[in-house]
C-alpha positions as CSV (number, residue, x, y, z in Angstrom):
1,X,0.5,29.4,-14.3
2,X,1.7,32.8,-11.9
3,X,-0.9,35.7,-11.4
4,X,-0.4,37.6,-14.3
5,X,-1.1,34.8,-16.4
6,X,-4.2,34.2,-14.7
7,X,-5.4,37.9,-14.7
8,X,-4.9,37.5,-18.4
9,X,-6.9,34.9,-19.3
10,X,-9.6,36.1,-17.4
11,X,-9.6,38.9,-18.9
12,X,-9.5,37.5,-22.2
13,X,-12.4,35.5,-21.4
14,X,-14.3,38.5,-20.8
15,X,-13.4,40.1,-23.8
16,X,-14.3,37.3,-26.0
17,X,-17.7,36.3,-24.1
18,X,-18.7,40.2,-25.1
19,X,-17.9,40.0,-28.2
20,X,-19.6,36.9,-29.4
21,X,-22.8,38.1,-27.1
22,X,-23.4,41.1,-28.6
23,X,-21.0,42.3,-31.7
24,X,-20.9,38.3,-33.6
25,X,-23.6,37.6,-36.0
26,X,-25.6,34.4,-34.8
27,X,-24.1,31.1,-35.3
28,X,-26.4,28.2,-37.1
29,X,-27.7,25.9,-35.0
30,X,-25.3,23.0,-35.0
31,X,-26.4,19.3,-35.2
32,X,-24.3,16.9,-32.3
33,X,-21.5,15.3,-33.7
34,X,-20.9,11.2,-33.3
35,X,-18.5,12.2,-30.8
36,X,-20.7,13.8,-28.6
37,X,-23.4,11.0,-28.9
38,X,-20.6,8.5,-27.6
39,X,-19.7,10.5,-24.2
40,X,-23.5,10.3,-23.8
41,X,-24.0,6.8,-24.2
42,X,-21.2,6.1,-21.9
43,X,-22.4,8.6,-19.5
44,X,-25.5,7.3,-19.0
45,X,-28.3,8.7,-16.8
46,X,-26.0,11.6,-14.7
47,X,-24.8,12.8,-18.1
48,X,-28.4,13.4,-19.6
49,X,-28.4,15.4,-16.7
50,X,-25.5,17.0,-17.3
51,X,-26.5,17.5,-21.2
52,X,-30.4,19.4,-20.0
53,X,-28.5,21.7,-18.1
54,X,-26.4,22.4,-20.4
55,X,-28.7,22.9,-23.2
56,X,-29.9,25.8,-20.9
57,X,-26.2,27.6,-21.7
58,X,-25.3,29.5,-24.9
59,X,-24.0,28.0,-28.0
60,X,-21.7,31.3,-27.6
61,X,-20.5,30.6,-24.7
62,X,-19.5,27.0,-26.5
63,X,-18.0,28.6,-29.2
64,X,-15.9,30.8,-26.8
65,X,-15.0,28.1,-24.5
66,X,-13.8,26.1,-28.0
67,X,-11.7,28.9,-29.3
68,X,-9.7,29.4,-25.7
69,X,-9.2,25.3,-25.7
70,X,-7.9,25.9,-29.2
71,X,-5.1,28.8,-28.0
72,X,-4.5,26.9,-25.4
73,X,-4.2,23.4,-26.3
74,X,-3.9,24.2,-30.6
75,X,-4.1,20.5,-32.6
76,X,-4.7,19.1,-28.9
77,X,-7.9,21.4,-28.0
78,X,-10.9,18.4,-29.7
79,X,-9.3,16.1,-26.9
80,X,-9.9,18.9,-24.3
81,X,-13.3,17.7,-22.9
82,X,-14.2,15.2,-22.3
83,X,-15.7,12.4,-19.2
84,X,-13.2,10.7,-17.0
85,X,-13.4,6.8,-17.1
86,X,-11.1,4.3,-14.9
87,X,-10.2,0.9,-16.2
88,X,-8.8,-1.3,-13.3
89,X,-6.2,-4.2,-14.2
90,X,-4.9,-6.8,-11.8
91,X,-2.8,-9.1,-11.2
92,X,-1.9,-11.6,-7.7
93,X,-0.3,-8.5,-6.1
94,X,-1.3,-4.8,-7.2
95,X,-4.8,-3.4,-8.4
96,X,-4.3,-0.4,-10.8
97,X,-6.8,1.8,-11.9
98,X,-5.8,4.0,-15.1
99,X,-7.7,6.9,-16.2
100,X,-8.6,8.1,-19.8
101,X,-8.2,11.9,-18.5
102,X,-4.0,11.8,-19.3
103,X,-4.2,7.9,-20.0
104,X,-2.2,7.8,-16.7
105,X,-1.9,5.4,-13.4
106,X,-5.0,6.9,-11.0
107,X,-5.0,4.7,-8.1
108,X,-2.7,1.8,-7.0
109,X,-3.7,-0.7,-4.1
110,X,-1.2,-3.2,-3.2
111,X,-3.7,-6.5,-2.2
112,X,-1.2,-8.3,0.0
113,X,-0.8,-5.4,2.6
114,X,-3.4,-3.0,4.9
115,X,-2.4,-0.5,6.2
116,X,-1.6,0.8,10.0
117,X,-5.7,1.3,10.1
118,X,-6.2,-2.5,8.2
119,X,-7.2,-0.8,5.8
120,X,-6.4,-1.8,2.4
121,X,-3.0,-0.3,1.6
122,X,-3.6,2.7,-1.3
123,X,0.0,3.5,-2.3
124,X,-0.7,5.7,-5.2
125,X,-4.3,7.7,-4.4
126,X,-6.2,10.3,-7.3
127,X,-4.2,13.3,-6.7
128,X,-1.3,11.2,-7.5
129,X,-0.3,12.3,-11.3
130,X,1.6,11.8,-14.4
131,X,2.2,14.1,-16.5
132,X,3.6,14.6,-20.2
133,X,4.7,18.0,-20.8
134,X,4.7,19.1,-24.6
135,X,6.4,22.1,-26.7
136,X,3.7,22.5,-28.8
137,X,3.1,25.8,-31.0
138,X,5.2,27.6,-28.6
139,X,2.8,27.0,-25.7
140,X,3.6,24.4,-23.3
141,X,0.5,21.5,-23.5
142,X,-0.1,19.6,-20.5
143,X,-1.3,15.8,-21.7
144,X,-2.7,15.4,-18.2
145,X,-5.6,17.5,-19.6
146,X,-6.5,15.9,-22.4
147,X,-8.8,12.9,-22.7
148,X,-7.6,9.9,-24.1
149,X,-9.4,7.0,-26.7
150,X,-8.3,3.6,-24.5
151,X,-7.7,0.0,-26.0
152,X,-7.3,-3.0,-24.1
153,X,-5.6,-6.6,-25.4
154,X,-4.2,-9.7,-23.8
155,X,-0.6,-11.4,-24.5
156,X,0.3,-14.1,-23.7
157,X,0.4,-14.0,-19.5
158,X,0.6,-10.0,-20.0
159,X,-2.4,-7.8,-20.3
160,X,-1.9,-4.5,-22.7
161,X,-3.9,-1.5,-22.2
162,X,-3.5,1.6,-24.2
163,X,-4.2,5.5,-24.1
164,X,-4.2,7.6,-27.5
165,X,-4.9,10.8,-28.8
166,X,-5.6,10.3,-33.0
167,X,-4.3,14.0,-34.4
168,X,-5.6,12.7,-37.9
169,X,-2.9,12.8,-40.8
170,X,-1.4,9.8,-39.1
171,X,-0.4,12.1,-36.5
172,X,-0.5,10.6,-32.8
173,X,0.7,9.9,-29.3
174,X,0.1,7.0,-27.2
175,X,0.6,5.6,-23.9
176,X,1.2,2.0,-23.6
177,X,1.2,0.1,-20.1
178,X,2.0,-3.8,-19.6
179,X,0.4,-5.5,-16.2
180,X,2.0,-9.2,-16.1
181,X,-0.2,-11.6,-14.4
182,X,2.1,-11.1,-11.2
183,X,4.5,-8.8,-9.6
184,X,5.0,-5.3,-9.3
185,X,6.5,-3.8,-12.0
186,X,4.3,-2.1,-14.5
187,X,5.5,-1.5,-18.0
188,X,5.4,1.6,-19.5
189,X,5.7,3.2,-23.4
190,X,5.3,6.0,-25.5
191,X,4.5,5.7,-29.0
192,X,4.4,8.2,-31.3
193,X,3.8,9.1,-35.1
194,X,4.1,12.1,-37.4
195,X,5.0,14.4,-34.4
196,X,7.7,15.8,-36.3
197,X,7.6,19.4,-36.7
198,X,4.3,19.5,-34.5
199,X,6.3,19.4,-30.8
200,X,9.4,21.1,-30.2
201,X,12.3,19.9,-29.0
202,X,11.9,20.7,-24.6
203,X,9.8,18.0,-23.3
204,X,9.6,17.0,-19.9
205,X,7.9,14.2,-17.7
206,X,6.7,15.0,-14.3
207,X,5.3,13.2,-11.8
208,X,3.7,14.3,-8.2
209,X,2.7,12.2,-5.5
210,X,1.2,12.7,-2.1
211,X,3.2,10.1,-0.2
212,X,0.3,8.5,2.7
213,X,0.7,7.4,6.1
214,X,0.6,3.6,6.2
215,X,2.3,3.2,9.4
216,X,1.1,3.6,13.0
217,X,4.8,5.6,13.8
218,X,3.8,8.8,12.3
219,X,7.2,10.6,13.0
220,X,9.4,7.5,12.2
221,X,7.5,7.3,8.7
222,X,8.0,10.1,7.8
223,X,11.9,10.2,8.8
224,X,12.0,6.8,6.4
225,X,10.7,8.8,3.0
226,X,12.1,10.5,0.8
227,X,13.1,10.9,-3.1
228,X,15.8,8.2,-3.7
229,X,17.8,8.0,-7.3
230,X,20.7,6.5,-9.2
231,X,23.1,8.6,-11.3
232,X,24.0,6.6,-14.3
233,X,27.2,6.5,-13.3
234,X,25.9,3.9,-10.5
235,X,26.2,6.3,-7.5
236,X,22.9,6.4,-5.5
237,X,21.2,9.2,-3.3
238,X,18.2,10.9,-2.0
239,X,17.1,13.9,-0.9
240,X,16.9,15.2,2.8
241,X,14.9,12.5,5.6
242,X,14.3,15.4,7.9
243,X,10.3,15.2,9.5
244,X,10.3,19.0,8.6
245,X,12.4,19.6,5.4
246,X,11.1,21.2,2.6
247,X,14.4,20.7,-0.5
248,X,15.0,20.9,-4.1
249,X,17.7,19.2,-5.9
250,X,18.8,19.6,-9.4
251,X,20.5,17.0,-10.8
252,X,23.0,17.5,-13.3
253,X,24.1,14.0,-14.0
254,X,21.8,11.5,-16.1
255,X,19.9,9.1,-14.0
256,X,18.5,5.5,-14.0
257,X,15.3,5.7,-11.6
258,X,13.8,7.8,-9.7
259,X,11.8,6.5,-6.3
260,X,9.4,8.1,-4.0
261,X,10.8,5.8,-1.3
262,X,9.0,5.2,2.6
263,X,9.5,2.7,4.9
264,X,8.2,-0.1,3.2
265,X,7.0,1.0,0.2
266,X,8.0,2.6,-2.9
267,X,6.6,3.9,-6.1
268,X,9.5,4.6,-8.5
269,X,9.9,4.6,-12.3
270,X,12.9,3.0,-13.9
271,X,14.4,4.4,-17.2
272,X,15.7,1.8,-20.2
273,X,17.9,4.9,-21.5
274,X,19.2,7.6,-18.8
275,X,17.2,11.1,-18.9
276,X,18.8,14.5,-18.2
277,X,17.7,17.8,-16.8
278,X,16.4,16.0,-14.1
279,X,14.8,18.1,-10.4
280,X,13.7,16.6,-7.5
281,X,11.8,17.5,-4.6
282,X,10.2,16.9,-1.0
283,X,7.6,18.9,1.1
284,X,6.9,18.4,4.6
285,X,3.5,18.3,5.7
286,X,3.6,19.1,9.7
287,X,-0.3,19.8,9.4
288,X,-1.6,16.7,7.7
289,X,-1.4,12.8,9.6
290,X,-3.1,11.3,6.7
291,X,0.6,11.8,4.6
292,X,4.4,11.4,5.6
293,X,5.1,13.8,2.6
294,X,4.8,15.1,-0.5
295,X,7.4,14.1,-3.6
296,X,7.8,15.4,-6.7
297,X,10.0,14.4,-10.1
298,X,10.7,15.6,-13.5
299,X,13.0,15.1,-16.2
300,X,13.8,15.8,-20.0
301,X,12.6,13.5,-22.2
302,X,14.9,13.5,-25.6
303,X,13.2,14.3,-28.4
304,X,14.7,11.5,-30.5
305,X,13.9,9.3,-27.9
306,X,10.1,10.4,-28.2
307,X,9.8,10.4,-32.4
308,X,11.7,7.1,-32.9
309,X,9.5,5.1,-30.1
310,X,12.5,4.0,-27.9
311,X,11.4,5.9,-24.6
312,X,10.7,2.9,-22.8
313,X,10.4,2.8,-18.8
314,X,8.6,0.6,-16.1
315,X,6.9,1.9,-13.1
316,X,7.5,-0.4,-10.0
317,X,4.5,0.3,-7.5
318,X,5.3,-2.4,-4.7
319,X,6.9,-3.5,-1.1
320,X,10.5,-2.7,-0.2
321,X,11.5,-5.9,0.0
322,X,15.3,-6.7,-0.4
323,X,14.5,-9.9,-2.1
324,X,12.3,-8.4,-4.7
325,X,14.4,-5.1,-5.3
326,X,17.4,-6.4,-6.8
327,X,16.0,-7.9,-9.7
328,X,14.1,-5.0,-10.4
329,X,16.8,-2.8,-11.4
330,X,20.7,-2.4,-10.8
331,X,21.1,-0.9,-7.1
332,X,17.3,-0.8,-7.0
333,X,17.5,-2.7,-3.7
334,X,19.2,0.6,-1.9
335,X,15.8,1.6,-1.3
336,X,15.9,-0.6,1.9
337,X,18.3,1.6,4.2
338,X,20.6,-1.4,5.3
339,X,23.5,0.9,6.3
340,X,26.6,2.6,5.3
341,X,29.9,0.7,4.0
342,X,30.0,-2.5,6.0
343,X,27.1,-2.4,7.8
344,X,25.7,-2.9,4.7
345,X,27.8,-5.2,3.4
346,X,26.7,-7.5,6.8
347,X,23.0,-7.1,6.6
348,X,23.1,-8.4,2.2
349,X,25.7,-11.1,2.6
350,X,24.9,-12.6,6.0
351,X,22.0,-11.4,8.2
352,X,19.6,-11.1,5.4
353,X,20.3,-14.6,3.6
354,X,20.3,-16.5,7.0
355,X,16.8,-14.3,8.0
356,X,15.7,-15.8,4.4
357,X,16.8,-19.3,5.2
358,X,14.6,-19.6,8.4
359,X,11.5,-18.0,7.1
360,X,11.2,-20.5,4.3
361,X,11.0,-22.8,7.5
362,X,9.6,-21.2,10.5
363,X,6.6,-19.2,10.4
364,X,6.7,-17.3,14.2
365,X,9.1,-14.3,12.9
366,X,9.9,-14.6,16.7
367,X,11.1,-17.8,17.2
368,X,13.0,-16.3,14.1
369,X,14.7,-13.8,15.9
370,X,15.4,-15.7,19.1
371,X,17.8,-18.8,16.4
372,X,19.3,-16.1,14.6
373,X,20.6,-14.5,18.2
374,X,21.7,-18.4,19.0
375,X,23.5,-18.4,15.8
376,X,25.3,-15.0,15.5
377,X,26.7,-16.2,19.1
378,X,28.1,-19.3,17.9
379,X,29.7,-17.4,14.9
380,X,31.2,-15.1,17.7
381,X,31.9,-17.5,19.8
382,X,36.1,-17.5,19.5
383,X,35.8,-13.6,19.5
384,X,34.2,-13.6,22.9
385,X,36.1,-16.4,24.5
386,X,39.2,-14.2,23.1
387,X,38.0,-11.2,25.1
388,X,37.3,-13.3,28.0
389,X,40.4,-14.5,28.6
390,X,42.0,-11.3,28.2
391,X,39.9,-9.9,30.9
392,X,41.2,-12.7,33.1
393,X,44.6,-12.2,32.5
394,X,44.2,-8.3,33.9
395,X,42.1,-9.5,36.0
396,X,45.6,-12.0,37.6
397,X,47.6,-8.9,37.5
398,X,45.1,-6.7,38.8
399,X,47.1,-6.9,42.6
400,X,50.4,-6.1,41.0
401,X,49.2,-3.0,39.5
402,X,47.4,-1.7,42.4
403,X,50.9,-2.1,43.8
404,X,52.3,0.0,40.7
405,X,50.0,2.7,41.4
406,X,50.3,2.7,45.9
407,X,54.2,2.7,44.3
408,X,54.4,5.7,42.8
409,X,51.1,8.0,44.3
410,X,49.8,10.5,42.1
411,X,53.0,10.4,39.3
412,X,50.6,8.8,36.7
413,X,53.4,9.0,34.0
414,X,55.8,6.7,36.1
415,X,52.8,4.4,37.4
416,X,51.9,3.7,33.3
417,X,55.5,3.1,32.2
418,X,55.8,0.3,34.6
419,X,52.3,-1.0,33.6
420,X,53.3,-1.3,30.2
421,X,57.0,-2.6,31.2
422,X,54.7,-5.3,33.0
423,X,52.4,-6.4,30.3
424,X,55.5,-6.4,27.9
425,X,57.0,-9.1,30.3
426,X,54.0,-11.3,31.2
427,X,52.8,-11.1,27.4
428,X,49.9,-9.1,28.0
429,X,47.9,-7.1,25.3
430,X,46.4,-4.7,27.2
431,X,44.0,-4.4,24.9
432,X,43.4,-8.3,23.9
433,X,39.9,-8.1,25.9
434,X,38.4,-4.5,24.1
435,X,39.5,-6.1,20.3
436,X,37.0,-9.1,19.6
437,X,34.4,-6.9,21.5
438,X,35.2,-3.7,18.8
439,X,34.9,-6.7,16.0
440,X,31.6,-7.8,17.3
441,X,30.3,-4.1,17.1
442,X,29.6,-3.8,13.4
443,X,27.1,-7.2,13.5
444,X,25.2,-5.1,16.6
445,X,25.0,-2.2,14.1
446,X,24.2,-4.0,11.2
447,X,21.2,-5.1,13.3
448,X,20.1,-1.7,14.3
449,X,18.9,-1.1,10.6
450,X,17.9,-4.3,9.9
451,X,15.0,-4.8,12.2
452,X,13.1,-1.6,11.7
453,X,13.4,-1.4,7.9
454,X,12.8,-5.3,7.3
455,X,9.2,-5.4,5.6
456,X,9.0,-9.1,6.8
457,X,8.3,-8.1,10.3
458,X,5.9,-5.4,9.2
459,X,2.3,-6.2,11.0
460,X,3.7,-9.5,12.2
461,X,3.1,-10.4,16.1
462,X,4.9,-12.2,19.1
463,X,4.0,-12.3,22.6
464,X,2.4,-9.0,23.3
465,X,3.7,-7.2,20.2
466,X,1.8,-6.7,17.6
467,X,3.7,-5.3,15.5
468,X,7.4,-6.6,15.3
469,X,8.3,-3.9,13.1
470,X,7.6,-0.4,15.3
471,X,7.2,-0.5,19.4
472,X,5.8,-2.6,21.9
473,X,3.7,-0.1,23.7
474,X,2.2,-2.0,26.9
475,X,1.1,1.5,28.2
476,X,-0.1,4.7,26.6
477,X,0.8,7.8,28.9
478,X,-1.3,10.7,28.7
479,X,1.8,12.9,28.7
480,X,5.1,13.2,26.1
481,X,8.1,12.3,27.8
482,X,11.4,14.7,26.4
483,X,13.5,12.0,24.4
484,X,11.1,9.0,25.0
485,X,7.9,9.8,24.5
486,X,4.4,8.8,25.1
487,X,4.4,5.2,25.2
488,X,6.3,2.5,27.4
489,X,7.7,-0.4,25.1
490,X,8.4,-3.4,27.2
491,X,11.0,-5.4,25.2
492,X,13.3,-1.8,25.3
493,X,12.4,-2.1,28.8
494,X,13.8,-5.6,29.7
495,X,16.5,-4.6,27.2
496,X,17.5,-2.1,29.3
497,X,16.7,-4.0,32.8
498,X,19.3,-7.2,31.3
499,X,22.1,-4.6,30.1
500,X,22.1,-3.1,33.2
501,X,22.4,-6.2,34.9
502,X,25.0,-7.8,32.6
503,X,27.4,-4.6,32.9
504,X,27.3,-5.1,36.8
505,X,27.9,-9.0,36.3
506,X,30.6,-7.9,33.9
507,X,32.1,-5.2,36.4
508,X,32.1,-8.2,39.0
509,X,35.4,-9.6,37.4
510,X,37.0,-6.6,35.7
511,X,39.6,-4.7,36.4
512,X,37.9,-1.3,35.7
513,X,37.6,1.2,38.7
514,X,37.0,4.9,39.5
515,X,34.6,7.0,37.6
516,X,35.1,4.6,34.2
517,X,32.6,1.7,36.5
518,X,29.5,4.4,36.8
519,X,29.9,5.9,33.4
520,X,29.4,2.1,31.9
521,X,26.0,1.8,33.4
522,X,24.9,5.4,31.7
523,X,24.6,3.9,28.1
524,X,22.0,1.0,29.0
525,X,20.1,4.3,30.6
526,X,20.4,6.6,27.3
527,X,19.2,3.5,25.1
528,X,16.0,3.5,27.0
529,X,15.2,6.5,25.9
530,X,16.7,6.3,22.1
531,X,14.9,2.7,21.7
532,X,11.8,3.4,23.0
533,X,9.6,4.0,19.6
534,X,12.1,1.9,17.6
535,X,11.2,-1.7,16.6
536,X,10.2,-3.9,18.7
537,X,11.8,-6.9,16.6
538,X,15.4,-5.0,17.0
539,X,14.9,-4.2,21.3
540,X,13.9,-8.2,21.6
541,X,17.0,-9.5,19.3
542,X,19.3,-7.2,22.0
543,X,17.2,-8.8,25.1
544,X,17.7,-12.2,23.8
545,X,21.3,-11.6,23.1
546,X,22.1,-10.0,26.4
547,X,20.0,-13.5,28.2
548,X,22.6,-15.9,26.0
549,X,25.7,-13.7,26.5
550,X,25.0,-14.7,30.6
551,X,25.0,-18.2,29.4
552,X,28.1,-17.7,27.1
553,X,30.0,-16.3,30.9
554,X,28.8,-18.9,33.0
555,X,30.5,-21.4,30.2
556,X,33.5,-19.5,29.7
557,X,34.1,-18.7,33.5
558,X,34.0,-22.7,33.9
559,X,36.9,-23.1,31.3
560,X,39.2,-20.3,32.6
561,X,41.2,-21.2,35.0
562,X,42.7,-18.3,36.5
563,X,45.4,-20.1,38.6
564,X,46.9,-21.8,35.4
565,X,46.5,-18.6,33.8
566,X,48.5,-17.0,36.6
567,X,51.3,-19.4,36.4
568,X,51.7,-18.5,33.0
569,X,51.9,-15.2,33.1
570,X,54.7,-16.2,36.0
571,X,56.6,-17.7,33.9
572,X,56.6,-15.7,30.9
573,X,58.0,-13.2,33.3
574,X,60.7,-15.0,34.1
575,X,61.8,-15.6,30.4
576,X,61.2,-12.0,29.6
577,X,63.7,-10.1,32.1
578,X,66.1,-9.0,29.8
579,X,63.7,-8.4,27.2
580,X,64.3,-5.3,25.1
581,X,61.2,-3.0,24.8
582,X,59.5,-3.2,21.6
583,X,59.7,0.0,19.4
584,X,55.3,0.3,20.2
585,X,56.6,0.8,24.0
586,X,59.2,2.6,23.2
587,X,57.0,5.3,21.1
588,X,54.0,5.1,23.7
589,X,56.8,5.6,26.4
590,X,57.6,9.1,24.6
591,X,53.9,10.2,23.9
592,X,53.5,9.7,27.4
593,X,56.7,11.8,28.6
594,X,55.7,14.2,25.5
595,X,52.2,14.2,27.2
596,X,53.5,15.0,30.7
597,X,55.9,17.5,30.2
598,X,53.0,19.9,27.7
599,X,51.1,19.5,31.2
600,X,53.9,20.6,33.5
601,X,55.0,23.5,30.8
602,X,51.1,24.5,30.7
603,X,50.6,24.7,34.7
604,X,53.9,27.1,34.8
């Protein structure tokens, strides 16, 4: 409703509320309807109250009050008053309260969580809302508004509870919502009779939700949450993760669900039949701790949909747990951010079923993270063995191309053509020790979103962590650090301490020199900073990789021998004298001179 609207009504009021108080003859006195007498049994002692008080007030002012209910609300306006009553349902896993006032969820508590407080975990709170818009008399009538008539039933394991307003002339809407004796997933009906020529055709469904803090890292929280979706078509999206963005998105697609996604939560609803005209939106809320955001939804519901009874949807109001998600609904489980492409594809089909595997046998999610580092190793075993022994092979010619270089001074053109001339003849890839390590990369990745966004490791300790799935902080400063903040999280810290060291160890036997052997000790440095707030779980998976990749050199180091490795190379030389370049040399040889000569043209 904008200004005008507002001014007008007001005004209105006024006009009718002097009219009826001193132009309108005087009403009978009216006797209370059976209606009335219900709300007061059911109000008990605050509404006798309620009713003396208002016994003090002007049957005009009732009558007035009725008639703008009426042009406001038209067949709806008897359902327009009323007094709000919660019935709460629930099951192993959620407690839902529902409310007569728009027959619509009020509160959900998920029991197997607390929150960041221990606290039990609200994920839907009372200003979350509902709401069924209706074309009605060319006035647009709001059903969160109205008051509801409820009706509860068991079946079978499933308990039915339902919200209608009776229009009389077997004219009515209802809301029907299913709660199975477990899980998360909330079904979720309209029903409808003789509406047919009583709503138009332009009937929408919204739904806004504050979105509340249920994590200790505010800033990371709110960088997880957002409004996910999935276009019919099976392509999924959401809206910006920026801490500060405020953004609106129409969608002109159909679409599937709809999520208010955080961290490790959610509270979606999933469509049976795709809806159109559907917007989306997030607002930031810099000023408020006690939310990450707020989201909002709404979509066209179609008409034929609503008259025949086939708009059928389920609310899921529950844990982002990978596990769980996929059977909720297809792509459902994309509301755990596991990655792009094959990242993804790592984290679904390898790090996530062998995670599973263990936790059905080892409780300590630590002792968890420590066999899955053991494992992954052995898996890369033959990749880092490979890369070892390519290292040792530069590391046997390393003397012959210092001599290269003393050869031919500062004429780097020259000094890399005989390089490559050289490797060509021993039967050297130069690049045989960086390959297995760019193939181990996307497993190191894959673990970077795994850890913070696995809801297993949420609130679950180890050592001095409390909480495996946000930082380790074994000191609070009194002062923000630029890019590390306020906090010093000692697994990022030994993380740190062990890369540093391994890069040196590493550096020990390679053949790298010049400014490239500083520069490799400036990452571990800028991952101090980056890793400082992130999980704790994630920094103590890299520690205990970086303590088993020493073992994995000390082993490897005592099955390389370099003098047998030396001889080979020796005689592969030997064979390899007349040896034609290969047509790789041959174009790198003319990139090179290409190279060289743009230099030399761009000094003259």
């Amino acid at each position: 409703m904008d200004r005008s609207q507002i001014i007008g009504l007001v005004l209105m009021l006024v006009f009718i509320t002097v009219y009826f108080q001193f132009f309108a003859p005087e009403p009978p006195e009216e006797q209370p309807t059976t209606q009335n007498q219900e709300n007061t049994q059911s109000a008990g002692s605050e509404s006798t109250i309620t009713e003396s008080a208002s016994s003090q007030v002007s049957t005009l002012s009732d009558s007035a009050r009725n008639q703008l209910n009426e042009m406001k609300f038209g067949l709806f306006s008897p359902f327009a008053e009323g007094t709000e009553q919660l019935t709460t349902i629930e099951n192993e896993q959620v407690k839902i309260s529902f409310s007569n006032k728009g027959g619509s969820v009020k509160k959900v508590i998920l029991k197997e969580f607390k929150d960041f407080e221990d606290q039990e975990l609200v994920l839907v709170n009372s200003k979350t809302n509902q709401n069924l818009i209706l074309d009605h008399l060319s006035r647009k009538v709001n059903l969160s508004e109205i008051y509801f008539t409820s009706s509860q039933s068991n079946k079978s394991d499933t308990t039915m509870i339902t919200y209608k307003v009776d229009l009389g002339e077997n004219r009515s809407i209802a809301y029907q919502y299913s709660i199975p004796k477990e899980g998360y997933e909330i079904g979720f009906k309209i029903l409808t009779s003789g509406l047919n020529g009583i709503i138009g055709n332009e009937i929408a469904y919204e739904w806004n939700q504050d979105m509340k803090r249920m994590e200790l890292n505010l800033e990371d929280a709110r960088n997880k949450s957002t409004v996910r979706y999935r276009l019919n078509n099976g392509d999924v999206d959401y809206l910006s993760i920026s801490v500060d963005a405020n953004e609106q998105e129409q969608i002109a697609d159909p679409v599937d669900w709809i999520s208010f996604n955080q961290k490790f939560f959610s509270s979606a609803i999933i469509l049976k039949k795709p809806v159109n005209g559907t917007s989306l939106a997030t607002i930031a809320t810099p000023n408020d701790s006690s939310l990450v955001k707020k989201g909002s939804m709404k979509f066209f519901v179609p008409f034929d949909q609503l008259v025949s009874n086939q708009f059928d949807a389920t609310y899921y109001f529950g844990p982002n747990n990978y596990s769980i998600l996929k059977k909720v609904a297809p792509s459902f489980e994309e509301n755990v951010e596991l990655g792009w492409s094959i990242l993804a594809w790592i984290n679904k089909f390898a790090i996530i079923p062998i995670f599973h595997f263990l936790e059905n046998y080892i409780s300590n999610y630590g002792v968890i993270i420590i066999i899955m580092v053991f494992l992954i190793r052995i898996v890369l075993a033959p990749l880092t063995y490979k890369s070892h022994m390519g290292m040792a092979k530069m590391r046997v010619m390393k003397p012959e191309l210092d001599e290269i270089k003393e050869k031919h001074g500062g004429d780097m053109q020259k000094a890399q053509q005989e390089q490559m001339a050289l490797y060509q003849k021993v039967g050297i890839n130069p690049l045989s020790g960086c390959i297995p390590m760019l193939l181990q990369m996307p497993i190191l990745f894959a673990m970077f979103y795994f850890f913070p966004n696995s809801i297993e490791l949420r609130q679950k300790s180890f050592l001095w962590a409390h909480d495996l799935s946000t930082y380790d902080s074994i000191l609070d400063l009194p002062f923000m650090i630029p890019f590390y903040g306020d906090h010093v999280s000692l697994f990022t810290l030994l993380m740190t301490l062990s890369t540093i060291l391994y890069t040196w160890s590493n550096s020990q036997v390679t053949t790298i020199q010049g400014p490239m052997k500083t520069l490799q000790y400036i990452m571990p440095v800028m991952f101090l900073f980056f890793l400082n707030s992130y999980s704790s779980g994630l920094t103590f998976y890299y520690f205990v990789s970086n303590i088993v990749s020493f073992g994995q050199i000390a082993l490897f180091r005592k099955f390389i021998d370099e003098d047998k490795i030396k001889k080979a190379l020796e005689e592969n030389k030997k064979k390899n004298v007349n040896k034609k370049k290969s047509k790789f040399q041959q174009r790198l040889e003319e990139a090179m001179k290409a190279n060289e000569n743009a230099k030399k043209k761009s000094k003259k």
